[in-house]
Structure formats: C-alpha cells, structure tokens
C-alpha positions in Angstrom: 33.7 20.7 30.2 30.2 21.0 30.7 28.9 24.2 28.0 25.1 25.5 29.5 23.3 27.8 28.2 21.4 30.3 30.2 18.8 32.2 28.3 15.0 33.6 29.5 12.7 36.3 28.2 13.7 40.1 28.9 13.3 41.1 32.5 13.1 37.6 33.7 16.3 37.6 35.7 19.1 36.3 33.9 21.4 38.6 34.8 20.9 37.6 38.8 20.9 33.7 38.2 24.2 34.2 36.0 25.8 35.9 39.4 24.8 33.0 41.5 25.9 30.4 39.2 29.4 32.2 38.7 29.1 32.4 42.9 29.1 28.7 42.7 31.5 28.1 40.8 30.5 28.4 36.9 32.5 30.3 33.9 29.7 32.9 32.8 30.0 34.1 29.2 27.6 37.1 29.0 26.0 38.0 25.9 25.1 41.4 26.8 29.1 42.0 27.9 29.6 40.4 24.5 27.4 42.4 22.4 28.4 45.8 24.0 31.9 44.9 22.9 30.7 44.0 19.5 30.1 47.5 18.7 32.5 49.6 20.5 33.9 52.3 18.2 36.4 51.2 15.5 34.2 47.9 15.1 32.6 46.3 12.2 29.4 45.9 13.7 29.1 49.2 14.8 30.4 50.9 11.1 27.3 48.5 9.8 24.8 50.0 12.0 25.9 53.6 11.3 26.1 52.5 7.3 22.3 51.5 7.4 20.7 53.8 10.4 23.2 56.6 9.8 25.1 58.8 12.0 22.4 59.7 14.1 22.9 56.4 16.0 26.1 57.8 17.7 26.9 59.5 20.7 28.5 62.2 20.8 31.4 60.8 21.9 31.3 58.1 18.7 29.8 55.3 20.8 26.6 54.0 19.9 22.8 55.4 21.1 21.4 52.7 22.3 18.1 54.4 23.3 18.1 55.4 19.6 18.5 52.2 18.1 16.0 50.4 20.4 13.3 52.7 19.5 14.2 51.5 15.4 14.4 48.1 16.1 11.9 47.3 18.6 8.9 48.8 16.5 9.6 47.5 13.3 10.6 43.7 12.4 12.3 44.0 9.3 14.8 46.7 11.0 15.1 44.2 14.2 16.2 41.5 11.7 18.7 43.4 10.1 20.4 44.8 13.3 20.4 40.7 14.3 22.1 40.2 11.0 24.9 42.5 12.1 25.1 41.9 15.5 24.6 38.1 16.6 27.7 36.9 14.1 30.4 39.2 16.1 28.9 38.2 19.4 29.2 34.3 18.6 32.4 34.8 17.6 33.3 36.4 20.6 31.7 33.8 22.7 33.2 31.3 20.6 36.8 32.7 21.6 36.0 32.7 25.4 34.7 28.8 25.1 37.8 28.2 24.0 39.8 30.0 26.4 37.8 28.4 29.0 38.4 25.1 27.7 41.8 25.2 27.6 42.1 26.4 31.2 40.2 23.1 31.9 37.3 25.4 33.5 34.4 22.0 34.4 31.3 24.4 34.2 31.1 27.3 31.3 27.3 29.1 31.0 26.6 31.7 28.5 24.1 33.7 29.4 22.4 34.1 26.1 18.8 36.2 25.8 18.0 35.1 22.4 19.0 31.6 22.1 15.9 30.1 20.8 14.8 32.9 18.6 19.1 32.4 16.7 18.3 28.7 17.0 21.6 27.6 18.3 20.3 25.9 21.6 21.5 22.5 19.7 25.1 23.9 20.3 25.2 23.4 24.0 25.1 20.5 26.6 22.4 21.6 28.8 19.9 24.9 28.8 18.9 26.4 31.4 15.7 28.6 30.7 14.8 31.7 33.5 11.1 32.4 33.3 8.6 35.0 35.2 5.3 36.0 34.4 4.9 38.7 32.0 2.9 40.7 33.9 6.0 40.9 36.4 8.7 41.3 33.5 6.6 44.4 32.3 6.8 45.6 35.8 10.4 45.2 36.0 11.2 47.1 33.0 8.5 49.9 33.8 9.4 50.6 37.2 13.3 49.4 37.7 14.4 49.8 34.1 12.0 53.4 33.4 11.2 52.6 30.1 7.8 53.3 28.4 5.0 51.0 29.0 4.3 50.6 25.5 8.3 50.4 24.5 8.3 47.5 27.2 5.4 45.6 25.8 6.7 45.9 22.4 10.6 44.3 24.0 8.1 41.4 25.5 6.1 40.9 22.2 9.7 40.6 20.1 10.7 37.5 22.1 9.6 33.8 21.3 7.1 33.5 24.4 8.6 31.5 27.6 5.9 28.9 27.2 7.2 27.6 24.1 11.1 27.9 25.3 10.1 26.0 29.0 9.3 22.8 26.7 12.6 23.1 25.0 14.8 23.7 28.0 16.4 21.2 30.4 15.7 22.9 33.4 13.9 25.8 34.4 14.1 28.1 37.4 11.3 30.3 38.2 11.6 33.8 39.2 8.8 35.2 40.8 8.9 35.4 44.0 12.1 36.6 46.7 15.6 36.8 46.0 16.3 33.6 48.7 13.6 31.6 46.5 15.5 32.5 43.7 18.9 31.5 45.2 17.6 28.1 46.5 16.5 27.0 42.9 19.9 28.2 41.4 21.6 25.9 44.0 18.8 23.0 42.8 20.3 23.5 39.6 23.3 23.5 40.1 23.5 20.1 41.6 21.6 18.9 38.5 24.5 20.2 36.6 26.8 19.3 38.9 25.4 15.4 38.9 25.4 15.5 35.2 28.8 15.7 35.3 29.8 13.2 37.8 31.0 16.2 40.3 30.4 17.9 43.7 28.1 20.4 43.7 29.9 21.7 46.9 
C-alpha cells in the first residue's frame, strides 16, 4: 500500500485535488473530517477546549463555535499551540485507525489530506507528499470572497502557516493551482501516474 500525504497552505485547493484523486481511484483520509469528529460532543478534545477557553466556545446546541475559537487561536500563538496540543493527538489517532482499516482491505493508494503536515512534522511518516500550492494573493482571495471571512482574519490564517516556498522544497510533487479547474484536473492525472508508476501499477 502506497500512504501519500496531501497537504498545502489554507485556500490552496486541497479539498478539490483530494476529490479527483479519490475520482481516480485513491483512499482519501481527510483531516478536516477527522478533526470535526475529534471534537464532537461527549469527546475528550472537545471537554479540553471548553476546560481552557470555557463554555463560551459551545453552541447552543453543545457543539463547538468554531467562529469563536478561530478568532482565539488565529490571533494569538500561544493559544494556537495549545488548541494543536489538544487537537492534532485525537486526529492522528483517528487517521491512524483508518490507515489501518485501509490496509487491511488491501486498498493500493491511501492519501491523507493533511493541512498542517509540515508545521506537526510528521511528513517523515508517509511514502510520498504531495504539496498543493497557489499564490497567496489568490488564497486571500479565496477566503475573502468564497469563504466571507475578514480580510484581516484571512491574512492572519495565511501568516499562521509555514509559507509554501519552504514546503515545495520538501514535497515530492507539487501541483499548482492557479489557474482553471481543467488545468487543475490534468496535473492531478500527472500525478497520479507518478504515483501510480511508483508503485509498479496502472494509472488507468
């Protein structure tokens, strides 16, 4: 079994490369899936981030506030750490479990689709990483006008992240997403015969 991970900065596309590599044919593991499970109610996580933030981070309904907890953690390092602390352990295990499951089904191609790889430092975990990259000016575009958040709010998300320059170095292949959504589907299909050929398979 071939184990990829997909990471990229915030707004760089992830999401839509993850769709077309599970249209190909891949297992996709997604973090974001992963770490809203982490903190449904009755979790550990979740009783962690109420214990430090307090009961202002929940919903009415006992689910967590996300806008809430962004605007904590985005502005202030120390508090982004912490919520890291809490959350990345529960999502790796998580993942950990679905690796597994995949495994044993004999699945050939599992990607986890994993924002913050490089920033956790557990790219050495995986066979291949695939790195999604736009410029920044266009990812603060994307989460202005598609995701409505606050200009400033965005640019403090962007400045959070390790910047893609230093992650294209460190990943084995990289797919560009600036331009058209067909663009963007032809270099998914590049890379997934690289994949493919790594393994000795048919990228058909």
């Amino acid at each position: 079994m071939l184990l990829v991970a997909l990471t990229g900065n915030i707004a760089s596309g992830k999401s839509e490369v993850a769709h077309q590599l599970s249209r190909l044919g891949a297992t996709v593991i997604d973090a974001d899936q992963l770490a809203r499970e982490a903190v449904v109610p009755g979790t550990p996580a979740l009783a962690a981030i109420v214990e430090r933030w307090g009961p202002r981070m929940l919903r009415p309904d006992g689910t967590l506030d996300r806008a809430a907890l962004r605007h904590i953690v985005f502005a202030d390092d120390v508090e982004r750490e912490a919520l890291n602390g809490i959350v990345h352990p529960a999502v790796a295990q998580l993942r950990d479990r679905r690796v597994s499951e995949a495994r044993a089904r004999g699945d050939r191609v599992v990607v986890a689709a994993i924002p913050l790889l490089f920033e956790t430092g557990i790219e050495g975990g995986f066979d291949k990483v695939i790195l999604v990259d736009a410029p920044e000016r266009v990812r603060l575009d994307r989460l202005v006008r598609l995701r409505g958040l606050d200009p400033d709010e965005a640019r403090r998300m962007i400045a959070a992240q390790v910047p893609a320059a230093d992650k294209r170095a460190r990943a084995d292949i990289v797919i560009d997403n600036d331009g058209t959504i067909e663009a963007l589907r032809a270099a998914v299909e590049r890379a997934w015969r690289d994949l493919m050929a790594s393994i000795g398979g048919n990228a058909s």
